[in-house]
C-alpha positions in Angstrom: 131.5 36.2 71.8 133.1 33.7 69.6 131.8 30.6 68.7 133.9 27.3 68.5 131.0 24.9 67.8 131.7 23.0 64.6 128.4 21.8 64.3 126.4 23.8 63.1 125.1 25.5 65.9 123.9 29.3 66.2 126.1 31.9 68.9 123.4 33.3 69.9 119.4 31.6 69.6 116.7 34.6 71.1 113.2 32.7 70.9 110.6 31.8 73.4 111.2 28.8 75.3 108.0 26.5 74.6 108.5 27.1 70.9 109.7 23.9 70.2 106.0 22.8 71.7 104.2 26.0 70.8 105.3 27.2 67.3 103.1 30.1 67.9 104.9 31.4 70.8 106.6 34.4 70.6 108.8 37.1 72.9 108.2 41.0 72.3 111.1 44.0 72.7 114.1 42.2 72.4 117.5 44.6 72.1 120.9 43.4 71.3 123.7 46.1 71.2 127.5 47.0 70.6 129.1 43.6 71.0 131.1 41.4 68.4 130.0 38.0 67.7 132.7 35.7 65.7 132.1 32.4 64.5 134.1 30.0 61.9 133.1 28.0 59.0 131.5 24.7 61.0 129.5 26.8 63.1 126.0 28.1 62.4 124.5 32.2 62.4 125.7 34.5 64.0 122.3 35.5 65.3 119.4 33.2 65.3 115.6 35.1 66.2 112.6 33.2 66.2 109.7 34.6 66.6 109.9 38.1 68.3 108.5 40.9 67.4 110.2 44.3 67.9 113.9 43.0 67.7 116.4 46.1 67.7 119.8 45.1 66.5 122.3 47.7 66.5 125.8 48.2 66.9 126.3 44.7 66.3 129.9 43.4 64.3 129.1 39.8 63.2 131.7 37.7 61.2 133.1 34.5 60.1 130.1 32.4 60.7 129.5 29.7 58.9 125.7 30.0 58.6 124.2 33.6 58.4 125.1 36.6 60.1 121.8 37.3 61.5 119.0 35.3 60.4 115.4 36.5 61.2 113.0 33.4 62.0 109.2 34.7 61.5 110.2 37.9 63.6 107.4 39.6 62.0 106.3 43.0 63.9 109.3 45.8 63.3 112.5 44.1 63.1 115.3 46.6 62.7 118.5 46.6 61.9 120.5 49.2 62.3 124.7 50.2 62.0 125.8 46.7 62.3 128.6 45.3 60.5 128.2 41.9 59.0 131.3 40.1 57.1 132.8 36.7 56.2 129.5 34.9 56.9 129.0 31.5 55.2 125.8 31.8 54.2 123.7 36.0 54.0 124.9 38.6 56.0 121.2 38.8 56.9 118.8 36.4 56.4 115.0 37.4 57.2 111.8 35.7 56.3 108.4 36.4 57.6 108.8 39.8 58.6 106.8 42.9 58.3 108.1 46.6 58.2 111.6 45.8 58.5 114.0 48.2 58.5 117.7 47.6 57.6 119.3 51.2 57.8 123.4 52.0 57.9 124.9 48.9 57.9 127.7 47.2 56.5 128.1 44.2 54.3 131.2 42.5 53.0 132.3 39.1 51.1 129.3 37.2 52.5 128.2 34.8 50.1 124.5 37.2 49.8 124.4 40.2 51.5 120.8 40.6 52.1 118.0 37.7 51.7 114.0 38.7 52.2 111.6 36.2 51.7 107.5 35.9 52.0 107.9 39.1 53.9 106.4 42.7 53.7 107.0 46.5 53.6 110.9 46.0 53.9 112.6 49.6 54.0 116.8 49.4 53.3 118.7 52.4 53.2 121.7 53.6 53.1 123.9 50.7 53.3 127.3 49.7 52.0 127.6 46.1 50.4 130.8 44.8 48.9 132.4 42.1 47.6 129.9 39.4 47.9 130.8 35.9 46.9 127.2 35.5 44.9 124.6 38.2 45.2 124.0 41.8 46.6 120.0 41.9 48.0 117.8 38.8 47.1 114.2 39.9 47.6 111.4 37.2 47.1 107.6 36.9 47.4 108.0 40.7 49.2 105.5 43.6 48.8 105.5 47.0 48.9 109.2 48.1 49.9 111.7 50.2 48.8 115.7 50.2 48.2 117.2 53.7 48.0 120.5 55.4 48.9 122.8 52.5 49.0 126.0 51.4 47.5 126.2 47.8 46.0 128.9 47.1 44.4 132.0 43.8 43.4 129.1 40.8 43.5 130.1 38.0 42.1 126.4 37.8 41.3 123.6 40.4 40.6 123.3 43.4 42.7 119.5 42.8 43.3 116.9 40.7 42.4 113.3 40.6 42.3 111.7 37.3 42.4 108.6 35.0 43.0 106.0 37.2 43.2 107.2 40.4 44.1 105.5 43.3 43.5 104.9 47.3 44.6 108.7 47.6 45.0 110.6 50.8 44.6 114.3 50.9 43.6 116.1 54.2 43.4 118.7 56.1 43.9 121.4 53.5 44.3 124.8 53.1 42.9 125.5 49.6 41.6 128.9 49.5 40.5 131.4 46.8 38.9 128.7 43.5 39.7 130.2 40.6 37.9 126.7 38.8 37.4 124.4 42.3 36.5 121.9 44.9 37.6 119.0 44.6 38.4 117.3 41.4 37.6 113.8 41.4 37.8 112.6 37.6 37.3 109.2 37.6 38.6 108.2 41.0 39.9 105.1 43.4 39.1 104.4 47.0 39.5 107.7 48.3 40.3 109.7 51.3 39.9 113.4 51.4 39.2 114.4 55.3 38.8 117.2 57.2 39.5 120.0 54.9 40.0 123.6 54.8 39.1 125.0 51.4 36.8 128.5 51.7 36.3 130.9 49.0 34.8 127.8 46.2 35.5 129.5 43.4 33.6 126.1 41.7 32.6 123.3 43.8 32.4 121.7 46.9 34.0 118.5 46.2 34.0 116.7 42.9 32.9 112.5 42.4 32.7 111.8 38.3 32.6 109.1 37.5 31.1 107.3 36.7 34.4 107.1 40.5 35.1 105.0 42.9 34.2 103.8 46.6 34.9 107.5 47.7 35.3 108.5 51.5 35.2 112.2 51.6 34.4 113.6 55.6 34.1 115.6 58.3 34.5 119.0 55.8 35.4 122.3 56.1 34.1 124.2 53.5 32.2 127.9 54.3 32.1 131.3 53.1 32.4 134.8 54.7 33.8 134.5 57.5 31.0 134.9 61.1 32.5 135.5 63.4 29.6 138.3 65.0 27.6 141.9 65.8 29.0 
């Protein structure tokens, strides 16, 4: 599918068809699978879901929109996301807020202007993805509880590989390799009672890790701060 609206207008809308009169409305078991979606800078996401509850994307190759690649509208019962590939969007790669037990699992992301964006959500679960070369930020998670980011490879932001704001709080972060991020780490700006263990910082530009002083409770060990050193001849 490719999308020559220059107006701002999604390629693909999924959402129930009273919602406009009934923003309470909602679809359930919605699939969408092994298709390209193209868009170009005037036009709007990619994907645009509102309101459905147990969306399965996968297989999906979404680029060159000009909002975000798939944005996730109050979709909040099991979204998931799974071995998509989501470059050159204008806006996130993908955009979710109001979901619940999300899970974004073996995708791709590259030179969007964010990679990942979770607001007012819950129990978000992102694994083993690839993010590169994004024009601001890696994974911005805000007013989100209880998830964890493990196993995946963030690295050449122009911003901070992940941050932790408004409220977070019960968030693990492990076992991820953030490499050559213009901007920094891990910025924690307002989170509580989170773990960051066991990941990889290597030639992070700004800082590895950074506790604002809106956080609090934070466990921070067992990481490794290096740069391109490897030893003796």
């Amino acid at each position: 599918l490719k999308n020559l609206n220059a107006e701002g207008e999604p390629a693909v809308v999924i959402r129930a068809c009273d919602r406009d009169t009934n923003p309470r409305s909602q679809l359930w078991r919605v699939q969408l699978g092994n298709f390209r979606i193209s868009g170009n800078p005037e036009s709007g996401d990619g994907v645009r879901a509102e309101g459905i509850n147990e969306l399965f994307v996968h297989g999906l190759s979404v680029d060159h929109n000009g909002g975000h690649g798939i944005a996730l509208i109050n979709c909040y019962e099991d979204p998931r996301i799974a071995d998509s590939i989501l470059t050159y969007n204008g806006q996130a790669g993908l955009y979710i807020t109001g979901g619940h037990d999300i899970v974004v699992n073996g995708n791709q992301f590259e030179e969007n202007q964010d990679a990942v964006v979770c607001r007012d959500s819950f129990n978000l679960c992102m694994n083993g993805n690839n993010l590169d070369d994004h024009l601001r930020h890696g994974v911005v998670i805000e007013n989100t509880y209880g998830s964890v980011l493990s196993g995946n490879m963030i690295e050449e932001c122009n911003g901070t590989a992940i941050i932790l704001d408004r409220d977070c709080y019960g968030i693990t972060l492990s076992a991820n390799v953030i490499a050559h991020d213009m901007g920094g780490g891990i910025d924690l700006r307002d989170a509580h009672g989170c773990a960051i263990s066991a990941n990889t910082f290597t030639l992070v530009h700004q800082f590895g890790v950074r506790a604002g002083p809106d956080s609090g409770r934070i466990t921070i060990t067992g990481n490794s701060f290096c740069n391109s050193h490897i030893g003796p001849d």
